[in-house]
Backbone as numpy.savetxt, mean C-alpha at the origin, in Angstrom:
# Nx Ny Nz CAx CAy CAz Cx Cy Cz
20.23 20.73 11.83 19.06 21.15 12.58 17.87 20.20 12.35
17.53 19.92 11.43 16.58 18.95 10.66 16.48 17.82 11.66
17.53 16.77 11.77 17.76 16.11 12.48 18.43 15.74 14.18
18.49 16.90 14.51 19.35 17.17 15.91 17.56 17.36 16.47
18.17 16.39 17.93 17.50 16.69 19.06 17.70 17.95 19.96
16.32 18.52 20.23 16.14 19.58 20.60 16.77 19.59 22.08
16.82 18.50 22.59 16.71 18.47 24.27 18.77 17.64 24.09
19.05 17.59 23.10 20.77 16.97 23.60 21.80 17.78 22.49
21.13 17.91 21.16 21.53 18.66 20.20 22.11 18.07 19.49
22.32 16.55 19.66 22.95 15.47 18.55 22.01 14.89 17.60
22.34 14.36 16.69 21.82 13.54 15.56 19.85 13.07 16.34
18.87 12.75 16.36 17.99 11.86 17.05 18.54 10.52 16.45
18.68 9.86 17.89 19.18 8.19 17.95 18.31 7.44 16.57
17.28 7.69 16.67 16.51 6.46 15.67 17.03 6.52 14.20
17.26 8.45 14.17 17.65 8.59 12.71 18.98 8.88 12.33
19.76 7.93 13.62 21.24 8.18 12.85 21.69 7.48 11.66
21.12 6.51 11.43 21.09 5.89 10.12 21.32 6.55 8.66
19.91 7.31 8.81 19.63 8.22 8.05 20.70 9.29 7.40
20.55 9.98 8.61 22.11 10.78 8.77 23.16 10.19 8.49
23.68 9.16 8.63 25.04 8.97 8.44 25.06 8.57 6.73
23.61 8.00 6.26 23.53 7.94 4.47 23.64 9.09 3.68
22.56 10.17 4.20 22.94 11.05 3.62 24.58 11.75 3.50
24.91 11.96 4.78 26.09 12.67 4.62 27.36 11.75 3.79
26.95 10.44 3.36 27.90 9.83 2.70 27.44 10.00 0.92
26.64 10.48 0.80 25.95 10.46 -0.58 27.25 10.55 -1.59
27.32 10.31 -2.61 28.45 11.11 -3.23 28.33 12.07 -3.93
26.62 12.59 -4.28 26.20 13.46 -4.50 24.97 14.64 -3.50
25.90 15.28 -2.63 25.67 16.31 -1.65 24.18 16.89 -1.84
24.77 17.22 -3.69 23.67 18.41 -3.79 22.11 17.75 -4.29
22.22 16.30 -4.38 21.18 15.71 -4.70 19.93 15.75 -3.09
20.74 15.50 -2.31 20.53 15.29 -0.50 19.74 16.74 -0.53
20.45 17.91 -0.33 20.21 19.71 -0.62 19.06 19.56 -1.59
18.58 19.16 -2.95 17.88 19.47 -3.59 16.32 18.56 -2.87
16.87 17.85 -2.43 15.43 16.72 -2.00 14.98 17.62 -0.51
15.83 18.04 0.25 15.50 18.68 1.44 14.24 19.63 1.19
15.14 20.88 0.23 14.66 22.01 0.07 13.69 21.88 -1.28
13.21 20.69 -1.43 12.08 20.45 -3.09 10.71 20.33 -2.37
9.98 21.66 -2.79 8.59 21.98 -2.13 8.09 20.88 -2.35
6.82 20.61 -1.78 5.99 21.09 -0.62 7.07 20.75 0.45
8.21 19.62 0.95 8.54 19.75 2.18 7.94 19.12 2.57
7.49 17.64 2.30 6.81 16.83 3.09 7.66 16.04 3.79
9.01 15.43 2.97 10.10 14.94 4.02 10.75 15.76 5.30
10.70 16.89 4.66 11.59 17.32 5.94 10.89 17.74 7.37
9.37 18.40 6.62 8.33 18.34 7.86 8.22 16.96 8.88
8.06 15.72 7.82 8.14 14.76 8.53 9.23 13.96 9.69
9.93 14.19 9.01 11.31 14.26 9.83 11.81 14.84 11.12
11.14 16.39 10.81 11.10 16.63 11.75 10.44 16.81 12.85
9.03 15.92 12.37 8.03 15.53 13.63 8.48 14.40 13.90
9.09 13.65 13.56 9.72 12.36 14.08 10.78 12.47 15.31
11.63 13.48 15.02 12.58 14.04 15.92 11.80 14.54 16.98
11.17 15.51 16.86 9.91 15.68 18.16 9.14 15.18 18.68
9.27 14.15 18.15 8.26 12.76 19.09 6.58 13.22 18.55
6.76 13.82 17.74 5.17 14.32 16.83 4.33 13.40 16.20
5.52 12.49 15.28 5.19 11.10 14.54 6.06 10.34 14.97
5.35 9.29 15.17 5.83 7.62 15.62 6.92 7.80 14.14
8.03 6.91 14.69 8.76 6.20 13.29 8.50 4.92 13.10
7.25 4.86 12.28 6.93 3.22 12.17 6.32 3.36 10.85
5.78 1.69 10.07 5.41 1.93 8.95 4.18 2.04 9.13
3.39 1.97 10.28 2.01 2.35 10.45 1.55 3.56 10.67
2.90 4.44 11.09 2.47 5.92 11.29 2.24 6.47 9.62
3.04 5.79 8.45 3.15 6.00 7.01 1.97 5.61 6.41
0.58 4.57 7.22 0.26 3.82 6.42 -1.05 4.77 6.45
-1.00 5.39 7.73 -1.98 6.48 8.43 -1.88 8.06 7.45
-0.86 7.92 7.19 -0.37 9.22 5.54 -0.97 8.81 3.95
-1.50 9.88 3.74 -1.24 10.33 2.31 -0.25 9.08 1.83
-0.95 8.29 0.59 0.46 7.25 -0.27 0.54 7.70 -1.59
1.65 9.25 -1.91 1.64 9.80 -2.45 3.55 9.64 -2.82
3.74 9.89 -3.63 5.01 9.70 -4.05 6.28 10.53 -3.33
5.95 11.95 -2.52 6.89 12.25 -1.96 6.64 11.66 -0.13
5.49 11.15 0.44 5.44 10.08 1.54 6.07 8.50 1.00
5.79 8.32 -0.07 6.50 7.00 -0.27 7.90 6.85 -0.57
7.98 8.28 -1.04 9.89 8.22 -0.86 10.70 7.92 0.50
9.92 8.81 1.40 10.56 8.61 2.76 10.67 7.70 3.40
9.59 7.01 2.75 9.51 5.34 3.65 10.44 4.38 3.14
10.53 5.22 1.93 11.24 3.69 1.10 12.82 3.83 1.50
12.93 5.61 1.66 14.42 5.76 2.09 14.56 5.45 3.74
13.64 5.68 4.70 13.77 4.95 6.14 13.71 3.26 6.00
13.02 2.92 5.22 13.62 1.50 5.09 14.77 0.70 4.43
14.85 1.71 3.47 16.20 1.12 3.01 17.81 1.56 3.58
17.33 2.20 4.50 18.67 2.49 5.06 18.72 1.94 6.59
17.67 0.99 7.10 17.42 0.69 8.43 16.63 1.34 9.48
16.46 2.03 9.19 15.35 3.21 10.14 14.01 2.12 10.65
13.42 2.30 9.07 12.14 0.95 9.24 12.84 -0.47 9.19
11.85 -1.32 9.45 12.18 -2.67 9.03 11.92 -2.63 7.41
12.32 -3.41 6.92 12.27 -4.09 5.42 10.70 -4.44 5.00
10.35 -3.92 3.83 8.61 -4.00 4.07 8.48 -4.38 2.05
7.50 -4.42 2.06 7.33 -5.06 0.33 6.23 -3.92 0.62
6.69 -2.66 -0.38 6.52 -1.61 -0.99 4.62 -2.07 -1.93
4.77 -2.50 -2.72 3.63 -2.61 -3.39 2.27 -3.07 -2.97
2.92 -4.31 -2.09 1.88 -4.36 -0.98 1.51 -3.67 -0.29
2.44 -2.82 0.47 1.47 -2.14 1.63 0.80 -0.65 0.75
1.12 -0.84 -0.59 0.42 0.45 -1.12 -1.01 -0.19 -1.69
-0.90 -1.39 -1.45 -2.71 -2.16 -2.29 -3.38 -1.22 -1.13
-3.02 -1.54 -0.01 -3.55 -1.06 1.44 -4.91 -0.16 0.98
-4.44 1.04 1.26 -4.99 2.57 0.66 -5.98 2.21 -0.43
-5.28 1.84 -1.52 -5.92 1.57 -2.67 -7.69 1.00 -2.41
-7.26 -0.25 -1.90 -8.19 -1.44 -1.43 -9.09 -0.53 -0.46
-8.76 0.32 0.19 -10.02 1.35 1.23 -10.64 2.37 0.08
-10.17 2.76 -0.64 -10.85 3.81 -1.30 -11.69 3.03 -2.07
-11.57 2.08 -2.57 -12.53 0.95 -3.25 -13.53 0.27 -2.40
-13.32 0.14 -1.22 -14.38 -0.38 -0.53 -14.76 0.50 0.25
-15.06 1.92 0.55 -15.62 2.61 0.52 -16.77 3.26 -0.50
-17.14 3.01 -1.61 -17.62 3.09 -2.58 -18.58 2.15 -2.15
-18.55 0.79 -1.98 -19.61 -0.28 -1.88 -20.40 -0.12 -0.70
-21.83 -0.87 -1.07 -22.60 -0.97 0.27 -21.60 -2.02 1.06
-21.99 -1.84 2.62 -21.31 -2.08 3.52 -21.41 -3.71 3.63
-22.08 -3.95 3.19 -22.28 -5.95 2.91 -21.02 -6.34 2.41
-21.09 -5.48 0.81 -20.19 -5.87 -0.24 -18.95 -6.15 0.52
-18.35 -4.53 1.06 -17.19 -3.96 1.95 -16.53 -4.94 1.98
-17.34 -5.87 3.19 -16.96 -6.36 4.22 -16.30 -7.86 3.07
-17.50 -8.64 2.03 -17.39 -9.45 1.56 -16.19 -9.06 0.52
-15.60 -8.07 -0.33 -14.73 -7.48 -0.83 -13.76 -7.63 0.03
-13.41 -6.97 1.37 -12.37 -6.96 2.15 -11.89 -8.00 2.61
-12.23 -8.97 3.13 -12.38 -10.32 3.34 -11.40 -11.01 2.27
-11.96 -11.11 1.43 -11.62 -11.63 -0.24 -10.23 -11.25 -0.73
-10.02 -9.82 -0.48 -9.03 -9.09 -0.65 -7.76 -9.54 0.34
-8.27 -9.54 1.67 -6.96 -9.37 3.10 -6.61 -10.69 3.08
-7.43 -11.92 3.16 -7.34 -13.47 3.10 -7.27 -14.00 2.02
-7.29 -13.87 0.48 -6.65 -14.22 -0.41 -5.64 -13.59 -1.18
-6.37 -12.38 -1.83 -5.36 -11.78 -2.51 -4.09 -11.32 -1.95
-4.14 -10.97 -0.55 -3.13 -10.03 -0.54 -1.96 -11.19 0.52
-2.94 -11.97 0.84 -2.16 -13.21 1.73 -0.93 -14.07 1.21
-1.83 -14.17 -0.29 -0.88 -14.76 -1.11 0.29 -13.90 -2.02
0.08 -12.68 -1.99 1.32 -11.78 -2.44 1.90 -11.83 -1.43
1.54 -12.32 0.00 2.51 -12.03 0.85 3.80 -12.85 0.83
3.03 -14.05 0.25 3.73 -15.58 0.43 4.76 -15.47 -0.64
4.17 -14.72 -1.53 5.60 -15.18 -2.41 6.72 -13.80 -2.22
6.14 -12.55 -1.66 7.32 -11.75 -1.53 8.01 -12.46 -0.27
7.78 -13.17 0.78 8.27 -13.73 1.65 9.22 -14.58 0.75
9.14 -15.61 -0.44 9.58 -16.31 -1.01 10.71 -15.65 -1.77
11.19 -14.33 -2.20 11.18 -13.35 -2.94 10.80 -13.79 -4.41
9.76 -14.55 -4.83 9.09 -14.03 -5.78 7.72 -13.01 -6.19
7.64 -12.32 -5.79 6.96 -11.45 -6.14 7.22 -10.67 -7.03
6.06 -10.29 -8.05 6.47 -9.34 -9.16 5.46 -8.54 -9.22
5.72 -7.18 -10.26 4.66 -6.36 -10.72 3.52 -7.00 -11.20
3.54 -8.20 -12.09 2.45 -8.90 -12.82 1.47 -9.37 -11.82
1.75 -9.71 -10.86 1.07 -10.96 -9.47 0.61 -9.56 -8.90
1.04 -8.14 -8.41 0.59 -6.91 -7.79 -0.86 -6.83 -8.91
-0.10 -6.78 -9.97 -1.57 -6.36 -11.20 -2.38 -7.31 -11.54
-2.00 -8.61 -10.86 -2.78 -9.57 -11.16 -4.02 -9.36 -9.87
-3.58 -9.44 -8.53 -4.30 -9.28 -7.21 -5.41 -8.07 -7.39
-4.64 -6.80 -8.58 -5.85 -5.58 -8.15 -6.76 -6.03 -8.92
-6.44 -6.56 -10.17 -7.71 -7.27 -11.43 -8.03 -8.10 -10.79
-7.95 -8.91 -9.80 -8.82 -9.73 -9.13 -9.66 -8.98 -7.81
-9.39 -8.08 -7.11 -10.18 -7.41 -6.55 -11.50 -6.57 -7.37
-10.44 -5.95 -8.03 -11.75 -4.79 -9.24 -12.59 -5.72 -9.78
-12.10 -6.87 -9.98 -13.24 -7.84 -11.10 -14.40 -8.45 -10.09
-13.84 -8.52 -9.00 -14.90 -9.16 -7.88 -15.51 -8.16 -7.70
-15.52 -7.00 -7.41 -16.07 -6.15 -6.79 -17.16 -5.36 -8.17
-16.68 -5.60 -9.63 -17.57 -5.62 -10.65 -18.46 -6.69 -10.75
-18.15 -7.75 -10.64 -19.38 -9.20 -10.31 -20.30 -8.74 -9.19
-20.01 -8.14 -8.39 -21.26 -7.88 -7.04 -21.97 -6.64 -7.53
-21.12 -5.36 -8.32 -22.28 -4.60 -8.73 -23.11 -5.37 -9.84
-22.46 -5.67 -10.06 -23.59 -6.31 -11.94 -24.82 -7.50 -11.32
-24.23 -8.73 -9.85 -25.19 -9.05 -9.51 -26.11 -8.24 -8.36
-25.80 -6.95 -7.99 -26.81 -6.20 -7.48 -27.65 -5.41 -8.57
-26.91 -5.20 -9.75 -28.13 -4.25 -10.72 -29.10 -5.42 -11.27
-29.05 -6.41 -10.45 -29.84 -7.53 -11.51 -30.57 -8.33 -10.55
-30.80 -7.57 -9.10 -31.24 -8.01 -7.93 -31.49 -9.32 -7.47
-29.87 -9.37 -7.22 -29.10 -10.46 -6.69 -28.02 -10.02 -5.76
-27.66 -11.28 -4.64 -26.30 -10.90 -3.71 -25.91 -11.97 -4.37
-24.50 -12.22 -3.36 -23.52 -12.99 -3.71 -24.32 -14.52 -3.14
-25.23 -14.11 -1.77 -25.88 -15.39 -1.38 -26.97 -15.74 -2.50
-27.78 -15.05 -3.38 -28.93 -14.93 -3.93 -28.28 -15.82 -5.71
-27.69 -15.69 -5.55 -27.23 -15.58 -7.51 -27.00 -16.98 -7.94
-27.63 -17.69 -9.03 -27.99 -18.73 -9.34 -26.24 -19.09 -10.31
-26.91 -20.50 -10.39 -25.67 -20.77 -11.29 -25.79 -20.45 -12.82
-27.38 -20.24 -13.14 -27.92 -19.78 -14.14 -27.31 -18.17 -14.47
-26.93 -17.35 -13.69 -26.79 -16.21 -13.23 -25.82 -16.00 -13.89
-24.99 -17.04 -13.10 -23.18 -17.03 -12.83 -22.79 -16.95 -14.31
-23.17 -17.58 -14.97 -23.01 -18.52 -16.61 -23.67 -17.61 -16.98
-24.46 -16.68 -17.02 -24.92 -15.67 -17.58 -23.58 -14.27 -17.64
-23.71 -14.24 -16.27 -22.66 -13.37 -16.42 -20.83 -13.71 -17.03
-20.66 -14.92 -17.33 -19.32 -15.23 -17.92 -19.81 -15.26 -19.31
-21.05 -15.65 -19.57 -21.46 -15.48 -21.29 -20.97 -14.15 -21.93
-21.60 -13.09 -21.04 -21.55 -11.50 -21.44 -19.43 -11.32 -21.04
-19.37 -12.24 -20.48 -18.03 -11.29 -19.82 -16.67 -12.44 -19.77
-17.20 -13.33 -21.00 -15.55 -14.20 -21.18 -14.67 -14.05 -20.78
-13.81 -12.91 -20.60 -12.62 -12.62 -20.64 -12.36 -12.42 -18.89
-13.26 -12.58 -17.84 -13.33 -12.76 -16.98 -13.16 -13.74 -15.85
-13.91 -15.46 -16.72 -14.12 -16.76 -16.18 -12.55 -16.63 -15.24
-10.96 -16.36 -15.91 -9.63 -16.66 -15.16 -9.75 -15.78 -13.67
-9.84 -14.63 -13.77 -9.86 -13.59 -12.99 -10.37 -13.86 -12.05
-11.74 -14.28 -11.65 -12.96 -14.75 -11.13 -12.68 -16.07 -10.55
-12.23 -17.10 -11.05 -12.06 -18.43 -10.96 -11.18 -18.70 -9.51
-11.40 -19.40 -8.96 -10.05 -19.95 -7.46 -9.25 -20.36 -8.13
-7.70 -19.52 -7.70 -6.43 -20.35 -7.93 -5.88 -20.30 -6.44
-4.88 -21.09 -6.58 -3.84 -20.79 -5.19 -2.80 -20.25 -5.86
């Protein structure tokens, strides 16, 4: 039922995939326990997908809650063909990276976001394209966002922008904050 179209009563085409993984599981009751494991966010979803309720795309996911029982589903529609093939960690900076630049004045935002979409996250793209990508380079990109986005509050409590701030400034602030100069610094 979960998966049957309302209007033919077979499998829905997009998610025969799906269907045909599960029912091969070799453990049945693992499939049964994930269905029926409250809240029911997979199976609700699922079955707005079948009803043409939710798009099956990774943008209809990206538009969700990135919460561990939405990120299961995605990870299991992609890994079984449903979605295309997507680098998981990345598209979870996504979310992350909005709730953080929401916090800033809208200058910052923009100069944060920027910084973030065209370096940091450009270049995680390049190497999961490469398949090197790792957890370290994910935790390296957010310490380089958080650390930028701590350099613009510290040069706004000291009434300065990013256009305003001397080199006197700059060297002021790596005096107090050594452990920063790498973080901060341009690499490719």
């Amino acid at each position: 039922m979960l998966l049957t179209d309302p209007g033919t009563g077979d499998i829905a085409a997009p998610l025969q995939p799906l269907f045909d993984t599960l029912m091969a599981s070799e453990r049945p009751q693992t499939t049964i326990c994930w269905l029926r494991r409250p809240p029911g966010i997979g199976p609700r979803l699922l079955r707005a997908m079948v009803l043409g309720k939710m798009e099956i795309s990774h943008a209809a996911f990206e538009a969700l809650l990135s919460d561990r029982a939405h990120n299961y589903l995605r990870d299991l529609l992609a890994a079984v063909g449903v979605l295309p093939p997507y680098e998981p960690a990345i598209a979870r900076m996504t979310p992350w990276l909005d709730s953080k630049l929401t916090a800033l004045p809208a200058e910052e935002a923009r100069l944060v976001n920027r910084f973030a979409r065209w370096r940091v996250l450009r270049r995680l793209r390049g190497h999961a394209e490469r398949g090197e990508l790792t957890k370290a380079m994910i935790d390296r990109g957010r310490a380089e966002i958080t650390e930028a986005i701590r350099f613009l509050n510290w040069a706004r409590h000291h009434g300065e922008t990013i256009d305003t701030v001397s080199q006197g400034m700059l060297d002021r602030y790596f005096h107090t904050h050594p452990s920063k100069i790498d973080t901060l610094c341009a690499r490719s």
